[in-house]
LUMBA-559449 format. One line per 5 residues: number of its first residue (from 1); their letters; for each residue x, y, z of C-alpha. Coordinates in steps of 0.5 Angstrom, whole numbers. Layout:
residues N
NUM = A = X:Y:Z | ... .
//
This chain:
residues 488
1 = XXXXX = 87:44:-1 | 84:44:6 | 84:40:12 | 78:38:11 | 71:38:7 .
6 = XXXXX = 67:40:13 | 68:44:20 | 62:43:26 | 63:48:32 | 58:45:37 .
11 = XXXXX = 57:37:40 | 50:37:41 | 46:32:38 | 45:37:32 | 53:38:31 .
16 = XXXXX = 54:31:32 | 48:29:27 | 52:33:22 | 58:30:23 | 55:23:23 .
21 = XXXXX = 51:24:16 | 56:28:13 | 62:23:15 | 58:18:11 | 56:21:5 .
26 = XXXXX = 65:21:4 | 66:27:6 | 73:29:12 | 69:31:17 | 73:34:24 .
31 = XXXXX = 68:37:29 | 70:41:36 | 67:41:43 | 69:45:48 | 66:41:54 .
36 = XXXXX = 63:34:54 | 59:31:48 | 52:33:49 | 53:37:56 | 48:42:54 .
41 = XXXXX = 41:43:53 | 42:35:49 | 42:31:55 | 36:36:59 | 30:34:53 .
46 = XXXXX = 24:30:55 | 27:24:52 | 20:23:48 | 21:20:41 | 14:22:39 .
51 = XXXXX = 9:25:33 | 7:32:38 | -1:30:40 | 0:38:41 | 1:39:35 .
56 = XXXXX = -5:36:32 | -9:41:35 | -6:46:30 | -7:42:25 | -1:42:23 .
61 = XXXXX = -2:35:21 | 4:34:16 | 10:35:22 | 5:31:26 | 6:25:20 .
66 = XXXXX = 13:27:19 | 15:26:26 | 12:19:26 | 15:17:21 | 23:19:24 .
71 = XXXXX = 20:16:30 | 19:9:26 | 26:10:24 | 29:11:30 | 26:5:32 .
76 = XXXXX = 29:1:27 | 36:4:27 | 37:4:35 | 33:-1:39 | 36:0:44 .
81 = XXXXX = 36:7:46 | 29:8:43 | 24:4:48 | 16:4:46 | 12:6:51 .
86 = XXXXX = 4:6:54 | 2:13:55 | -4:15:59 | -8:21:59 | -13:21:65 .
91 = XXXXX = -19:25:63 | -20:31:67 | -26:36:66 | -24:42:66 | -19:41:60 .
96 = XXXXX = -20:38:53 | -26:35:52 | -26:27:52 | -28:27:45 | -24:32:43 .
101 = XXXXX = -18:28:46 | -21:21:43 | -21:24:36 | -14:26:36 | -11:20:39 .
106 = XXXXX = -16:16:32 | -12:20:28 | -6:20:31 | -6:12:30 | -7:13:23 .
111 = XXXXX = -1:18:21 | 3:13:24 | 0:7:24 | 6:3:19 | 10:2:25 .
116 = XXXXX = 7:-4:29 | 6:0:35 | 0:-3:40 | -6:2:38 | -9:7:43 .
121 = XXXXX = -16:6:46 | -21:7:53 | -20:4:59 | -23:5:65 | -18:6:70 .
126 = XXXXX = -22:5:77 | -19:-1:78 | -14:-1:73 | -6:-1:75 | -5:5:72 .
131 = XXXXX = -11:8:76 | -7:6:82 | -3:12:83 | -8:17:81 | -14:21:85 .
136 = XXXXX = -20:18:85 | -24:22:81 | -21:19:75 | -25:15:73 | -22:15:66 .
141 = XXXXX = -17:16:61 | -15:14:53 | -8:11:52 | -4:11:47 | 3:9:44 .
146 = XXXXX = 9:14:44 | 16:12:45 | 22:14:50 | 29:15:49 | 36:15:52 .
151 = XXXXX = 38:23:50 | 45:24:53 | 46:17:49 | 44:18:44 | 49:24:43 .
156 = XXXXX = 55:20:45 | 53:14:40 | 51:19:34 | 59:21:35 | 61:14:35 .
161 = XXXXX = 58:12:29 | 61:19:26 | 68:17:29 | 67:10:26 | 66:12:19 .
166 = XXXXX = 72:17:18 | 70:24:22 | 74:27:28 | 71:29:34 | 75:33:39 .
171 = XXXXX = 73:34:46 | 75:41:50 | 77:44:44 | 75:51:43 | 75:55:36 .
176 = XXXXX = 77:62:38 | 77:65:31 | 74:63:24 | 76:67:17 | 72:66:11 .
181 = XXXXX = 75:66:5 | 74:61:-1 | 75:56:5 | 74:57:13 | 81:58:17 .
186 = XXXXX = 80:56:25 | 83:58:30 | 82:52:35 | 86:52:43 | 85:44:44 .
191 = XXXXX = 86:43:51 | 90:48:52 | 94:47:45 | 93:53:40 | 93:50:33 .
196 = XXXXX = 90:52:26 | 85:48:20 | 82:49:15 | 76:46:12 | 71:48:5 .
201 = XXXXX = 66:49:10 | 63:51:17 | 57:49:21 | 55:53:28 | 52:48:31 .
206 = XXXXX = 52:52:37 | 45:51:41 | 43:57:46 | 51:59:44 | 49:59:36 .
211 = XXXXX = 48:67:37 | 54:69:41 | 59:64:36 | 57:67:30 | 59:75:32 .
216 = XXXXX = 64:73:37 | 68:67:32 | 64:68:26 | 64:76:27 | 58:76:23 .
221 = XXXXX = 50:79:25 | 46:73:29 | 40:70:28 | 35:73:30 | 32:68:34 .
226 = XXXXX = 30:68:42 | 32:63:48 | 28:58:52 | 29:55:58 | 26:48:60 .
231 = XXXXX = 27:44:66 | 25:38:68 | 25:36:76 | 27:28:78 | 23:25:84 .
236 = XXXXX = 23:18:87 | 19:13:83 | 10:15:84 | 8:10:81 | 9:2:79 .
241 = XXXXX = 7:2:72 | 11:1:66 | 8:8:63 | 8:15:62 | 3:20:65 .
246 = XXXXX = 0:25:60 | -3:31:65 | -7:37:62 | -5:42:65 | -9:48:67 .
251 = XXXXX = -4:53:63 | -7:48:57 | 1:45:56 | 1:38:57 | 5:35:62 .
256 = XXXXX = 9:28:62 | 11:24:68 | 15:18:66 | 20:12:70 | 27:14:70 .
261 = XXXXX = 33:11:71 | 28:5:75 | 28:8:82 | 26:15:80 | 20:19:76 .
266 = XXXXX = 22:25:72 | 17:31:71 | 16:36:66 | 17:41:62 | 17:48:65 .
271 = XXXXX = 18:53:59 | 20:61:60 | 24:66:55 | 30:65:58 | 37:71:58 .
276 = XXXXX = 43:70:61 | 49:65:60 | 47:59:57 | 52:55:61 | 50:57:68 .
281 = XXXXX = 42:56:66 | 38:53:73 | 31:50:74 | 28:56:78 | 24:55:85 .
286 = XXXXX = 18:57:81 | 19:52:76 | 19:48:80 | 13:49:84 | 9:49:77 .
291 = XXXXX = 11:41:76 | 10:40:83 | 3:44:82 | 2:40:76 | 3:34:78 .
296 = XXXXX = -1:34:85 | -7:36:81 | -7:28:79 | -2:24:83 | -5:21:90 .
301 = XXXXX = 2:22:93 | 3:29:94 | 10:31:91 | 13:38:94 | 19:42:93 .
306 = XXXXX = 22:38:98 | 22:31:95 | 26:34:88 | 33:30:88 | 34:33:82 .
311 = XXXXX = 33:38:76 | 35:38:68 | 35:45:65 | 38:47:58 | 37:53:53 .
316 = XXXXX = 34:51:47 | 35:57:41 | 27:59:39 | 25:62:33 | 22:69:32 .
321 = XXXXX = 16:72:34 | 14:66:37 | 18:65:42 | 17:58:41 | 22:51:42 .
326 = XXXXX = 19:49:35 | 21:42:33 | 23:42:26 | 29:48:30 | 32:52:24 .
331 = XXXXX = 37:52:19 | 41:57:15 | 45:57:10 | 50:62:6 | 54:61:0 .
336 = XXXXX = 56:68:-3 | 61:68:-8 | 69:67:-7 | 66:66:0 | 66:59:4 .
341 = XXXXX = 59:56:5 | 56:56:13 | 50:52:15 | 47:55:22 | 43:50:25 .
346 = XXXXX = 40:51:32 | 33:49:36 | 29:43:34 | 27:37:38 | 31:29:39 .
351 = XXXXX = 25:27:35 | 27:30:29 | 34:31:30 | 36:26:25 | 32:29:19 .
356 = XXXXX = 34:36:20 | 42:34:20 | 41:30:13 | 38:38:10 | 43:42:13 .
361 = XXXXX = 48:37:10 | 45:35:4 | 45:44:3 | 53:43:1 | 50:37:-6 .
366 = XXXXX = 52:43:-11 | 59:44:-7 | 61:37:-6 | 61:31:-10 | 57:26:-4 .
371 = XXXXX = 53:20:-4 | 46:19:-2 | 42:20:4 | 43:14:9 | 41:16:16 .
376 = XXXXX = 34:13:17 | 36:6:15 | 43:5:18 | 43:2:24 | 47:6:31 .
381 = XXXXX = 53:3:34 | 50:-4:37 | 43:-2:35 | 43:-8:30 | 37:-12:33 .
386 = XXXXX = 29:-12:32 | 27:-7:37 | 23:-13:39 | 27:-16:41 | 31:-12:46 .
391 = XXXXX = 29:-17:52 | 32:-23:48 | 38:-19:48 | 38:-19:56 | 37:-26:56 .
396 = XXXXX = 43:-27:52 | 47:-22:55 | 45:-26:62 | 46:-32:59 | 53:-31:56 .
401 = XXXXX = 55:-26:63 | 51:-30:69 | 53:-26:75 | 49:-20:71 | 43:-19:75 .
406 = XXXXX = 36:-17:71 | 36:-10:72 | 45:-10:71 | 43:-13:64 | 38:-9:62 .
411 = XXXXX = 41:-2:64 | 48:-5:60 | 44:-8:54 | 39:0:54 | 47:3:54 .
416 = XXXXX = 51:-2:48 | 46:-6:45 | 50:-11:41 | 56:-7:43 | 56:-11:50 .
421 = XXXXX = 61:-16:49 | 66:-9:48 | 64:-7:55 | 65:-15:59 | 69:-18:54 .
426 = XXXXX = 70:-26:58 | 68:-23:64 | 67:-29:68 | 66:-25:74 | 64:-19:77 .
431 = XXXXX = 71:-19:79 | 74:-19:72 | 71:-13:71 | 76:-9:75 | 75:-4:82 .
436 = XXXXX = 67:-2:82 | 64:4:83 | 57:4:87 | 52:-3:85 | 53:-2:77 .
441 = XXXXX = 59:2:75 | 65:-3:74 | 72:-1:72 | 72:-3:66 | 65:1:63 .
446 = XXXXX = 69:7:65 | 75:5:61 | 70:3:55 | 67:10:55 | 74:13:56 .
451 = XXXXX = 76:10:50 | 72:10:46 | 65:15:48 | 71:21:50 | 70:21:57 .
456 = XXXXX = 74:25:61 | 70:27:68 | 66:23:73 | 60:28:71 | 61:24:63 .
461 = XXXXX = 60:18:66 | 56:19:72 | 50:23:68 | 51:23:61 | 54:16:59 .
466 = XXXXX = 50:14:64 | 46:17:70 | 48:12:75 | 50:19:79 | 43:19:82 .
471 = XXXXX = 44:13:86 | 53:13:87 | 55:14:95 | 60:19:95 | 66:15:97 .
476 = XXXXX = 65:11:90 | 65:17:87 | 71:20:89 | 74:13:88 | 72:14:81 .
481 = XXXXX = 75:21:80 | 81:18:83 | 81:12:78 | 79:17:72 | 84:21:73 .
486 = XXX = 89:16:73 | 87:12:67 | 88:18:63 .
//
């Protein structure tokens, strides 16, 4: 009998979603990462939880629908890491026309119209907030609803609920060989420990590291796919509004422009065919230039290379010939006889990431007995809360723990949800939470995300379980080094 009934190589938010949607059908789950839950191209998406307007161009109207309904479930399962958003498209004349951007947000509101989200409209944005941080000769813009989540957090409590419900997640773990016989035999060096299992079936859910798996590992043909790179730039905060700009680029993309992290803005996405290590993969200065020129085509404030405190780059697998990151991604499946079952699942967008892992998944039914779907309605770990009701989880979590100040309670309430009191505890003081590190970051956050969100590193804590690197002085992150490596 194998060691278990399914094998995931890769901890990405594709690998982690099968893990999490096959543990709770009831099988034996173990899944490897050779790094950090989400240290690739999942924690440098645009965070957009969203239907595509893009797509509605192509009249790819049934993925638009599908996508707004995955955006429904995600804010029913994980308020806490999915916020609703207003977006705004400034008009601009050398693009789309007005009307031809009016009728598209009328049926965008119609395909996800089930989801209580505010409807979109016309404003005249000469003298409104949102109109403040644009040129002038905006005189109009169409805003709409969409929604922005937390990638990198989303990873990590994807894994945690997998975990939760009987899957083992192995960090710095990497599978070396894998033969296929009626079942899979791996060959896994976990941190530096040589050690062999068995599993009834196999998913490479690899990412950009999908082709490079499968002939090196699987010691079989790759798919045929292409790599796309995406970068993002972070600026210091352009503007004051609680929104998301939508700027049509004079390429024809869409450009986003969103708050981060409160202090900062985050722009993009720059996408080009990429080749090369997928590990080493890094925002150009031509990249970097093209948002800086996208984004001074509406912004007062002029935003040069020079005022970039940060880039997000990651390489996503495309299908050919399109060349194209498509939002379903692919997947799959191989079943020969005598031979164990592999799944192949690379590309897609957050979006749709939920569904695309109950497919894969739901492709093992004629091999194993295994309950039914479930992921669209079970909430993730501190997600079980009305999403609007998020603000009044930051009272109560400022009410029970009264030294928190506003912004502290909304960032931790937006990182655990209900899940706080595990992080606090009967905190009565700053102080009862251990040494602190930087303005945010308490000694006991860190032990929390150590034990049970598997960070190992300072870059784990300070830019995938949170992003407080962007604002850490370098002497608390020394110290946070130090106090990481002594808690291990």
């Amino acid at each position: 009998m194998a060691d278990y009934d399914l094998a995931v190589i890769g901890g990405g938010l594709n690998g982690v979603s099968i893990a999490r949607d096959a543990a709770g059908r009831g099988l034996r789950v173990i899944l490897f990462e050779q790094g950090d839950l989400g240290g690739g191209a999942s924690s440098a998406s645009s965070r957009l939880i969203h239907g595509d307007l893009a797509m509605l161009e192509r009249r790819g109207f049934l993925r638009v629908r599908r996508a707004l309904a995955e955006r429904r479930s995600w804010l029913r399962i994980a308020p806490h890491l999915v916020r609703p958003m207003r977006f705004v498209i400034p008009a601009h004349a050398d693009e789309r026309a007005p009307w031809l951007v009016r009728a598209g947000l009328l049926l965008y509101d119609r395909l996800g119209q089930d989801d209580g989200l505010p409807q979109s409209e016309t404003i005249d944005i000469t003298h409104h907030p949102v109109g403040f941080a644009l040129k002038r000769p905006f005189g109009t813009a169409f805003e709409y609803s969409d929604c922005l989540v937390d990638d990198s957090r989303l990873v990590a409590l994807t894994a945690m609920d997998a975990a939760e419900r009987g899957a083992v997640i192995r960090t710095g773990a990497r599978c070396v060989r894998a033969d296929r016989d009626d079942s899979w035999r791996l060959a896994i060096i976990d941190r530096g420990h040589r050690k062999v299992i068995t599993a009834r079936a196999l998913a490479n859910a690899c990412g950009a590291w999908v082709p490079i798996v499968a002939e090196t590992v699987l010691r079989m043909p790759p798919p045929a796919t292409g790599v796309m790179q995406m970068s993002q730039i972070i600026v210091r905060r352009l503007f004051d509004t609680d929104t998301v700009y939508v700027f049509q680029n004079n390429d024809g993309r869409l450009i986003f422009a969103s708050p981060y992290e409160r202090d900062f803005t985050l722009i993009g996405t720059a996408v080009h065919p990429f080749k090369g290590d997928p590990a080493i993969v890094a925002t150009s200065a031509g990249d970097v230039a093209y948002l800086c020129e996208a984004a001074n085509r509406y912004f007062r404030e002029r935003v040069e290379p020079s005022d970039v405190v940060r880039t997000l780059s990651g390489a996503n697998l495309a299908l050919d010939p399109n060349r194209r990151v498509g939002r379903d991604g692919g997947i799959s499946f191989d079943a020969k006889r005598r031979r164990a079952p592999l799944i192949t699942i690379h590309g897609g967008d957050v979006t749709t990431s939920r569904l695309r892992a109950e497919r894969a998944v739901s492709r093992l039914l004629p091999f194993y007995p295994m309950s039914r779907r479930w992921t669209a309605g079970a909430p993730m770990p501190g997600g079980d809360f009305d999403w609007h009701r998020f603000d009044a989880e930051v009272e109560a979590a400022r009410d029970r723990w009264d030294f928190l100040s506003e912004a502290q309670a909304q960032r931790l309430v937006a990182a655990y949800g209900t899940r706080l009191t595990a992080v606090l505890g009967d905190a009565r003081s700053r102080a009862d939470l251990g040494p602190a590190f930087g303005p945010e970051l308490t000694g006991a956050e860190v032990r929390y995300l150590m034990q049970r969100e598997w960070a190992r590193f300072a870059d784990d804590v300070l830019w995938r379980r949170s992003r407080l690197g962007l604002t850490m002085p370098p002497a608390d992150r020394d110290a946070l080094v130090a106090f990481m490596a002594s808690a291990m």
